[in-house]
GUTI-422829 format. One line per field, with one value per residue (C-alpha): residue number from 1; residue in one letter; chain; x, y, z. Coordinates in steps of 0.2 Angstrom, whole numbers, plus 5000, padded with zeros to 4 digits. Example, Ala and Ser with C-alpha at 12.3 -4.5 7.8 and 13.67 -1.06 7.14 Angstrom:
num 1|2
residu A|S
chaine A|A
px 5062|5068
py 4978|4995
pz 5039|5036
***
This chain:
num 1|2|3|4|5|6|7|8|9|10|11|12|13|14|15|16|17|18|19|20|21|22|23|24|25|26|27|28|29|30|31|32|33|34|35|36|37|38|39|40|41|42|43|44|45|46|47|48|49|50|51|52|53|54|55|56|57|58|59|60|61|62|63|64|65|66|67|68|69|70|71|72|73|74|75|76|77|78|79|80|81|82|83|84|85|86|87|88|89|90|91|92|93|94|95|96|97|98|99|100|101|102|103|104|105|106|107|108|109|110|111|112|113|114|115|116|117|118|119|120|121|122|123|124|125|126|127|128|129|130|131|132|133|134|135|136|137|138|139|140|141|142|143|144|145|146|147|148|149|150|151|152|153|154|155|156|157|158|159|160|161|162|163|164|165|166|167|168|169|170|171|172|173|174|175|176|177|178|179|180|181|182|183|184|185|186|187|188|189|190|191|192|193|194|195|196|197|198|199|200|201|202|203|204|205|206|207|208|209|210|211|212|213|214|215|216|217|218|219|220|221|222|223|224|225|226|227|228|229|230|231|232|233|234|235|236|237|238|239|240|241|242|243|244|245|246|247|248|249|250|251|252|253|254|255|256|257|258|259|260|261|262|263|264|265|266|267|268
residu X|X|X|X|X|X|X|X|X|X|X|X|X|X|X|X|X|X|X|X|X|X|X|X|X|X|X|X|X|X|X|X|X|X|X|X|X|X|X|X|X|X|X|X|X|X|X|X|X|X|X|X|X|X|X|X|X|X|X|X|X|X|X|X|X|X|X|X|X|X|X|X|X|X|X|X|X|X|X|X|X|X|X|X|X|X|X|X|X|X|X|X|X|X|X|X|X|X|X|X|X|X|X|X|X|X|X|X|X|X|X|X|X|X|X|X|X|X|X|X|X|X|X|X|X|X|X|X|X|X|X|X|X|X|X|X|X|X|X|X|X|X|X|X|X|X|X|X|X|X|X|X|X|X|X|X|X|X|X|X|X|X|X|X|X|X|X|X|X|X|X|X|X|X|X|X|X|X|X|X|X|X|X|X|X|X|X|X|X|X|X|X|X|X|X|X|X|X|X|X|X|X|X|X|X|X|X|X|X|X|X|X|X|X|X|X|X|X|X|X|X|X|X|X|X|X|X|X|X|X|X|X|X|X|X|X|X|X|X|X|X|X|X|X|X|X|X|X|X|X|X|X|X|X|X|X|X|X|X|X|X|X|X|X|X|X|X|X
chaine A|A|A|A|A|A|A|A|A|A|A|A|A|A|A|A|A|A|A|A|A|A|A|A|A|A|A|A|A|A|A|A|A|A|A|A|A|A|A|A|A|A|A|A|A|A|A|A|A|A|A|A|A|A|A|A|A|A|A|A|A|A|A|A|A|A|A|A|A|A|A|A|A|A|A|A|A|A|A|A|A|A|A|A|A|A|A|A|A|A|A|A|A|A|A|A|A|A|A|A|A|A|A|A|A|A|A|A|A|A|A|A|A|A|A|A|A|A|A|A|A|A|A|A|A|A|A|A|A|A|A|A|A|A|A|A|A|A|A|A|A|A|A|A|A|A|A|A|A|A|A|A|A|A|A|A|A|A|A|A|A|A|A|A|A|A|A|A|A|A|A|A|A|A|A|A|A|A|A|A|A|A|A|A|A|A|A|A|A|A|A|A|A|A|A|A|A|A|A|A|A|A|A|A|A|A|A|A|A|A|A|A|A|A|A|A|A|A|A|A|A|A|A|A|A|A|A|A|A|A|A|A|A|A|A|A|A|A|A|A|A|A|A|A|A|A|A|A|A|A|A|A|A|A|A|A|A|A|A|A|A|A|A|A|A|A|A|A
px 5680|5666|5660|5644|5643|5632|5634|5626|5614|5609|5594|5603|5620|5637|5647|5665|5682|5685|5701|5711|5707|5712|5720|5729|5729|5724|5713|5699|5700|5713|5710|5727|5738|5756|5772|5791|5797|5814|5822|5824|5830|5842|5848|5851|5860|5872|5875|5880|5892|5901|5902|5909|5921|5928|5929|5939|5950|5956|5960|5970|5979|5984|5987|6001|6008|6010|6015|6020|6006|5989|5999|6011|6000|5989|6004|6009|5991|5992|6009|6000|5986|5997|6007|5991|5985|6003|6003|5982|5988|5974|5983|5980|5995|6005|5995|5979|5967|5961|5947|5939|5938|5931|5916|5910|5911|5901|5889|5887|5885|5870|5864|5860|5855|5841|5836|5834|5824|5835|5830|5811|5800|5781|5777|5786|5770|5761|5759|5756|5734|5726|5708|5700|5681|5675|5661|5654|5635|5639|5630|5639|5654|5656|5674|5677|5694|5705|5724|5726|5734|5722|5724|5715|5725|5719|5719|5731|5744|5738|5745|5740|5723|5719|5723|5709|5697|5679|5674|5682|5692|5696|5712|5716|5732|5734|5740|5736|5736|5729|5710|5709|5710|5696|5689|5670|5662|5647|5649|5634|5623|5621|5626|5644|5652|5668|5676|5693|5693|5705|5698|5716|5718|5725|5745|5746|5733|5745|5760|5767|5750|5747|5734|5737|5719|5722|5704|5707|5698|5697|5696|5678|5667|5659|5662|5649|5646|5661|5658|5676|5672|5689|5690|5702|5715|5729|5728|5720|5728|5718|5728|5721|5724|5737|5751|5758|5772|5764|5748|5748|5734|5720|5707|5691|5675|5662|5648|5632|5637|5645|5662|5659|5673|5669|5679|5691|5709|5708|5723|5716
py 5028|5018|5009|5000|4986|4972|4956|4939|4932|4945|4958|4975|4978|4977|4991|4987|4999|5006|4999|5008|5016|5002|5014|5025|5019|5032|5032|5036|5055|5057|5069|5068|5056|5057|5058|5060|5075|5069|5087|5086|5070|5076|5092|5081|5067|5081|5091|5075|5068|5085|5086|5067|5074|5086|5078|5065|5080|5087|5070|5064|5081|5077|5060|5066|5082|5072|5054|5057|5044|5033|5017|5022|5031|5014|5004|5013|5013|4991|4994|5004|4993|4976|4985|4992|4975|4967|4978|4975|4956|4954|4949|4931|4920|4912|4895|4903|4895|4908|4899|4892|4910|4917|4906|4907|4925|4925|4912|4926|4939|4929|4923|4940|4948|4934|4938|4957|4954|4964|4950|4952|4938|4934|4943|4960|4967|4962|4980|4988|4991|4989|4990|5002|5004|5016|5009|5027|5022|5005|4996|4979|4971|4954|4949|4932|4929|4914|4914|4933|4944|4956|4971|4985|5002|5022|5030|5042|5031|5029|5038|5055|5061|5043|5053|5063|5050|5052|5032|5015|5012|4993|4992|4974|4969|4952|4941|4950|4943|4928|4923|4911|4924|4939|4949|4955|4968|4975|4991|5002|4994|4996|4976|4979|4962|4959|4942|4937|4918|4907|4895|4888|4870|4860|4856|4877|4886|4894|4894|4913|4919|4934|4943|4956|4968|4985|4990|5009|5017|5033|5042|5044|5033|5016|5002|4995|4975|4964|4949|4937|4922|4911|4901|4890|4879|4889|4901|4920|4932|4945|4958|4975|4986|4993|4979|4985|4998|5008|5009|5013|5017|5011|5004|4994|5003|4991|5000|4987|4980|4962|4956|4936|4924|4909|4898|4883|4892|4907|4917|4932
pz 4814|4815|4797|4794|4781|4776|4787|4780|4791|4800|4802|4804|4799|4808|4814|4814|4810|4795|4783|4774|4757|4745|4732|4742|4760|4768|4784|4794|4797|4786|4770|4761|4755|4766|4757|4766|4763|4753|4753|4773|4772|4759|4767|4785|4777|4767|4784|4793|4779|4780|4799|4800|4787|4795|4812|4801|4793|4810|4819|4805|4804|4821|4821|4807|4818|4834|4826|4808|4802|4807|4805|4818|4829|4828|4833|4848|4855|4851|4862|4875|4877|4878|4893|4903|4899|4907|4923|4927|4924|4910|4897|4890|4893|4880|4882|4877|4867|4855|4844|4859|4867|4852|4849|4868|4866|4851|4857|4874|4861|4851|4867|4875|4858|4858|4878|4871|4856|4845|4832|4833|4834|4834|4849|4846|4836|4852|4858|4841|4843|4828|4835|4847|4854|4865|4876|4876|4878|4885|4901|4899|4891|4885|4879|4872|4870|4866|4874|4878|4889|4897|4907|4916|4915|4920|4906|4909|4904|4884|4869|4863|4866|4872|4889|4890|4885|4897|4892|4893|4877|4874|4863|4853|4848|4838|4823|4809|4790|4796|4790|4804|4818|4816|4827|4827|4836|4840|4851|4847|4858|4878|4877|4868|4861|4854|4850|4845|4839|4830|4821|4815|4817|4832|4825|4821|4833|4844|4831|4831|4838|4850|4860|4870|4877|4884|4892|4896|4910|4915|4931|4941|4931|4937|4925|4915|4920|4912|4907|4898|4889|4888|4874|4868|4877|4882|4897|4894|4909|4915|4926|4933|4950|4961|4961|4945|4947|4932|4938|4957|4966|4952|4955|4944|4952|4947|4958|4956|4942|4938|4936|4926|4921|4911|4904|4904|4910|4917|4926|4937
***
């Protein structure tokens, strides 16, 4: 997944990931062009129109057996509800102000939608990894980074074959459409480099932008040296070990090597 291409400025060329096929989008490693299969989508929709439909059919059948029609059978249930509501002493008293009631409870509605993230924001792509490099031939690691959220996690907790990876893996995750904010890398070397940067300017660095750096590691190896480079003025956090309920009992094994931190604002 690795492609080479010409880099200005520079004596031998740089490897970096592949993009997808202009025409036709398709991907490293990937020989044909994926449609949705529109039958089976057909064929599922049909199957559940049918089966609502006939749920439907054999409630309103009783609905009409037991109470003669849905209006009247809709009406006893309002007359059930307002006398459970009577005897449990919730109903609203005759003073109550309607209006009011309904706008705090739509305000609480809102309100915990937006605590959820149901309506997305700028940092609800924050976990979708664009970029991955494996440090397979790898004796040190320098990551410059400007406001990111790094962490350190075994790798049996990636995705798919990820799992059963025998190297570190480092997965980036950040604003994307954005010619201000690139990422350039140079992992074919022993000395592996790779540098996220945001050249945007001051008013708007930081407007809807996120970082997020998985470094996967996995079982019985001893890390190359690591050296992080935080750029920028905001905070990068860099997070690895035992404290985390998902990742109990890991551990960083540097062995001789180094562990560096430079920078501005840092928290470890």
């Amino acid at each position: 997944g690795k492609c080479m291409s010409a880099a200005p400025g520079r004596t031998s060329p740089l490897f970096s990931t592949c993009l997808p096929n202009e025409r036709d989008g398709r991907t490293f490693g990937q020989c044909e062009v994926s449609s949705p299969d529109i039958s089976t989508t057909i064929v599922i929709v049909i199957l559940v129109v049918l089966v609502v439909a006939l749920v439907v059919w054999r409630v309103l059948l009783w609905v009409r057996r037991r109470h003669g029609s849905v209006v009247l059978y809709l009406q006893k249930k309002q007359q059930d509800l307002v006398i459970s509501a009577t005897k449990l002493n919730l109903s609203p008293p005759p003073e109550a102000r309607y209006p009011e009631f309904v706008f705090l409870l739509s305000f609480l509605i809102v309100f915990l939608l937006y605590q959820s993230n149901v309506f997305g924001s700028a940092n609800s792509a924050s976990c979708v990894f664009t970029h991955g490099f494996f440090l397979d031939i790898a004796t040190s690691m320098t990551l410059e980074l400007d406001t990111c959220n790094v962490r350190f996690l075994p790798a049996n907790l990636a995705d798919g074959i990820d799992k059963e990876i025998t190297s570190p893996k480092v997965l980036f995750s950040f604003t994307q459409n954005d010619a201000d904010i690139t990422l350039s890398s140079d992992t074919c070397t022993a000395a592996a480099t790779m540098s996220l940067t945001n050249t945007r300017t001051d008013m708007l660095r930081y407007q809807g932008f996120y970082c997020t750096v998985h470094v996967m590691v996995p079982s019985r190896i001893v890390f190359p040296a690591i050296r992080i480079v935080t750029l920028g003025e905001n905070i990068t956090t860099i997070r690895g070990g035992s404290m985390d309920q998902d990742s109990p009992n890991f551990g960083l094994d540097l062995g001789p090597n180094a562990l560096s931190i430079e920078g501005y604002y840092a928290d470890v």
